[in-house]
C-alpha positions in Angstrom: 4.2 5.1 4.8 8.0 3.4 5.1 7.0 1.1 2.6 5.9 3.9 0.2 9.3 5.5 0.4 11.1 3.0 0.7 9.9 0.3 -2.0 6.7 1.2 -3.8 7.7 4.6 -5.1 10.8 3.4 -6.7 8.4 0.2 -8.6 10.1 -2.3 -6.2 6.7 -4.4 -5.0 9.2 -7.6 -3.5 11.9 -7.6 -1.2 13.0 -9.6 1.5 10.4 -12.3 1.2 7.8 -9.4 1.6 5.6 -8.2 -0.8 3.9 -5.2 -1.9 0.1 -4.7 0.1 -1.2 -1.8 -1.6 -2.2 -3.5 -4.9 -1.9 -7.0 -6.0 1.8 -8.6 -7.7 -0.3 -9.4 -10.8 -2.9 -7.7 -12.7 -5.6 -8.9 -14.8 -5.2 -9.1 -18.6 -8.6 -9.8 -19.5 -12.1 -9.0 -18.6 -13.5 -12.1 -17.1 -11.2 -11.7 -13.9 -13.6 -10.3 -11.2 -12.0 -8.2 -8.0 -12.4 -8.7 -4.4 -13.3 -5.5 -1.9 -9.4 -5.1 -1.4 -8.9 -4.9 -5.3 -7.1 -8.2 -5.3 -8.1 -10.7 -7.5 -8.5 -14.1 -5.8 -9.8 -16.6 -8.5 -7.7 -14.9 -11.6 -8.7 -16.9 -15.0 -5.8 -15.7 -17.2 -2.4 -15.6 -16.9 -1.8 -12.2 -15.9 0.7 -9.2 -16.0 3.3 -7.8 -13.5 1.3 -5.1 -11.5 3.9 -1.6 -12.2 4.1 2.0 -10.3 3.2 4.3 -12.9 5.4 6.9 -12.5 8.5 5.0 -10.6 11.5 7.3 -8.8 14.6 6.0 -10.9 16.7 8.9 -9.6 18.4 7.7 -6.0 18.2 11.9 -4.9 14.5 11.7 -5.4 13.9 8.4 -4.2 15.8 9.1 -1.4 14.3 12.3 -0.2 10.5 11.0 -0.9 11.8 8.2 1.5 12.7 10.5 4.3 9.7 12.9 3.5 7.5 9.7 4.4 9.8 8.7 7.4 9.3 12.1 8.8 5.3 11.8 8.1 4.8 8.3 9.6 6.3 9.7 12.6 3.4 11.9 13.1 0.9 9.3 12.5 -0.6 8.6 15.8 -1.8 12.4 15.5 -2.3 12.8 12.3 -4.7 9.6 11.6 -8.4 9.8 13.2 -8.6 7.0 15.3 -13.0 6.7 14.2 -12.1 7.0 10.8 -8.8 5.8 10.1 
């Protein structure tokens, strides 16, 4: 969830030496590449694309209040995630 606010939402997927875990840095371009069970694409034949939020937060007001809205979420994560089915 900090990662969400903080990076992902605003189509930031490095920083830091850290990268983005929710979806591969690159995205297939053609349709021989073939997916792992994570989405991820481990033995890419083609060059690629930059992977991209579709809708980004350009405005810092939004950005910034989506950030704390998912600070103040992850907060409640120990009772707010099933611990069976995650």
């Amino acid at each position: 969830m900090l990662i969400l606010g903080k990076y992902h939402s605003r189509g930031i997927h490095e920083w830091e030496g850290v990268s983005c875990s929710f979806h591969p840095l690159v995205k297939f371009s053609c349709k021989e590449c073939v997916e792992d069970e994570s989405g991820f694409y481990p033995n890419m034949k083609c060059q690629g694309e930059p992977s991209h939020s579709a809708n980004p937060l350009k405005c810092e007001f939004h950005g910034l209040a989506y950030e704390i809205e998912c600070t103040e979420r992850a907060k409640n994560a120990n009772s707010a995630i099933d611990p069976e089915l995650g």
